[in-house]
C-alpha positions, 0 to 999 in steps of 0.5 A: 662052519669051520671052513667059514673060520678058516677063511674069514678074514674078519677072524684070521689074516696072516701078513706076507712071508718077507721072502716075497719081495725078494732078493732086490726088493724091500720088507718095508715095515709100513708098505710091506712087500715091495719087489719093484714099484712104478708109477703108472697108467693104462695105455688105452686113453680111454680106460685110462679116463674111465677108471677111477684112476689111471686104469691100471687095474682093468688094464692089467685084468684086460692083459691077463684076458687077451694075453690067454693067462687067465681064462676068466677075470674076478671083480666087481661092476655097478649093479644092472638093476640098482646102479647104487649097488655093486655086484660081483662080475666074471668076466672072460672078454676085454669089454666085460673087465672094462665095465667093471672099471672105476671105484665102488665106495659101499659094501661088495662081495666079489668073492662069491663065485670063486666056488663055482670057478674051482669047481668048474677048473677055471684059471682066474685072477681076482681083482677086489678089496684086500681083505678079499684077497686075504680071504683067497689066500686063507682058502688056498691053505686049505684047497690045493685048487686055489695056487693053479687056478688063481695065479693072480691077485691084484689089489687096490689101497682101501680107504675102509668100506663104507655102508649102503646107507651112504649111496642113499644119503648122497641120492637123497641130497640130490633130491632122488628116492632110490628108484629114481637112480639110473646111474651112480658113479663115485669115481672115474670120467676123469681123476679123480673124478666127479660122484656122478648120479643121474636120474631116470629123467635123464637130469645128472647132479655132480660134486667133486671129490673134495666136495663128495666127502667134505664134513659139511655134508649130510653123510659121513665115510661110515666104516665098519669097525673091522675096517678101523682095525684092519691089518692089511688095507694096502693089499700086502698079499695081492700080488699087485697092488695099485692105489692111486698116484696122487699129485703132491704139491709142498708135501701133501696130495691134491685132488685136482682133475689131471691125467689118471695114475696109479702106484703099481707095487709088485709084491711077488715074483708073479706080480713082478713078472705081470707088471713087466710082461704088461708094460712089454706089451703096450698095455700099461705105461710105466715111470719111476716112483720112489717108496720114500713118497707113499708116507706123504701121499697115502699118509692115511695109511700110517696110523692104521698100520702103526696102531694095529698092535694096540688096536688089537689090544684095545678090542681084546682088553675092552671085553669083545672077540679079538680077530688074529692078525699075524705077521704084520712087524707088531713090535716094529710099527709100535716102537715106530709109534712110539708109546705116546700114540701106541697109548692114545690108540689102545685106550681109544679102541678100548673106549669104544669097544665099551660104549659098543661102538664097535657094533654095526647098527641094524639100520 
């Protein structure tokens, strides 16, 4: 049990030392650690059309494979036996880290084997969500094993982790119990491509992405409370992290199919020098890309990160277990909010710890 508390990222994260962006970098106080940022896709046009975005994430993890850094590459891939499902993946060859491209919108336990790999003596990248980056983090100040033997963290921007209820309500809309699903593919076969399903009839049922999670339909982005006060959801202690590159069109994102792109954002000397070594080698292609766009094209992340301070407040002051969330500029994203916002997102959080609505149901 202790152990168990002393890596949950649910009870304790620690933010970025801001010596990781280095001397040329930047300690931004909303994007945190940025030692160089590009934009980018992988080379292969293929996994560049098959990834939820530009592929830059299995290329890197295909990279780190054939390149001989890692031995083993730790993510996640659709289930085999229920595809609504996500199950954790180690993979050791190009086609297996290519099987686990594209987005899982639901609940994902990558971290499963990291055990087993350190007990084994495997060199191995984890590419997952950031809290579990966060979790291998608060392993390694307890297990010297983790700094040799995982040597790379990479990341996305997570919207926040939805429940399996979700994949089913989608399956039902279309008409299918879930035993009927043979495929379920939120993104990807384009950019961002369609929420695909197919049914063990051969019959596959399409909505795009706007229309995926537009308010009119029958289920909702149902986030656990833990992702509504999360610390870190843009992955600041991976050591790359990769959302997506959106389009802007008079200052907002569009959601149109186009060509896939990522964001990559080295945010430690390994990520830096991964990010270079990749793009040498013919296995992502890069273009420039400015910090200046991300409070536009990821605007969803500016409140998150502006109302942790009184987020964290409001959960402590509402009578509940508060998580310790360290190292994330508090004092500098509040002054950033400014009092009106910091008051609105204290008394909300507070109303909602009250009511317990920061309770998962059971069902």
């Amino acid at each position: 049990m202790e152990t168990v508390r002393a890596v949950c990222p649910g009870i304790r994260v620690t933010g970025p030392n801001p010596v990781n962006a280095g001397p040329k970098g930047t300690m931004h106080d909303i994007w945190g650690p940025i030692r160089t940022v590009h934009r980018g896709w992988a080379a292969d046009p293929e996994v560049r059309f098959n990834a939820a975005a530009g592929g830059a994430l299995t290329a890197l993890g295909v990279f780190l494979i054939d390149s001989g850094k890692v031995e083993a590459v730790l993510h996640v891939r659709a289930s085999t036996e229920n595809p609504m499902l996500t199950d954790a993946q180690i993979s050791t060859t190009a086609d297996e880290v290519i099987s686990g491209a594209q987005s899982r919108y639901g609940p994902a336990a990558p971290l499963v084997h990291v055990r087993r790999l350190l007990d084994e003596g495997k060199r191995f990248a984890v590419i997952a969500k950031p809290c579990d980056i966060a979790a291998i983090r608060n392993l390694g100040r307890i297990d010297s094993r983790v700094s040799n033997q995982i040597p790379y963290c990479l990341t996305n921007f997570c919207g926040g982790l939805p429940s399996s209820l979700t994949a089913k309500k989608i399956a039902k809309y279309h008409g299918l119990e879930p035993n009927e699903v043979s495929l379920f593919r939120f993104r990807g076969n384009g950019w961002p491509g369609p929420l695909h399903v197919e049914d063990k009839r051969g019959a596959s049922y399409d909505l795009t992405y706007l229309q995926a999670w537009d308010r009119d339909k029958p289920w909702t982005y149902d986030l656990q409370f833990r992702c509504k006060i999360c610390p870190d959801a843009i992955g600041e202690l991976s050591d790359v992290a990769c959302p997506d590159a959106w389009i802007m069109k008079d200052g907002k994102p569009l959601f149109e199919e186009a060509p896939g792109a990522n964001v990559l954002v080295a945010r430690t000397e390994r990520g830096e020098a991964l990010v270079a070594e990749a793009a040498a080698a013919g296995a992502i292609e890069l273009a420039p890309y400015d910090i200046d766009e991300f409070d536009a094209m990821h605007v969803n992340h500016l409140p998150r990160k502006l109302g942790l301070a009184a987020r964290l407040a409001g959960v402590r002051f509402g009578g509940a277990p508060t998580p310790e969330f360290r190292n994330y500029r508090a004092l500098r994203t509040m002054i950033t909010a400014g009092f009106r916002q910091t008051m609105d997102s204290f008394l909300g959080t507070r109303r909602r710890v009250r009511s317990g609505a920061n309770q998962e149901p059971l069902t």
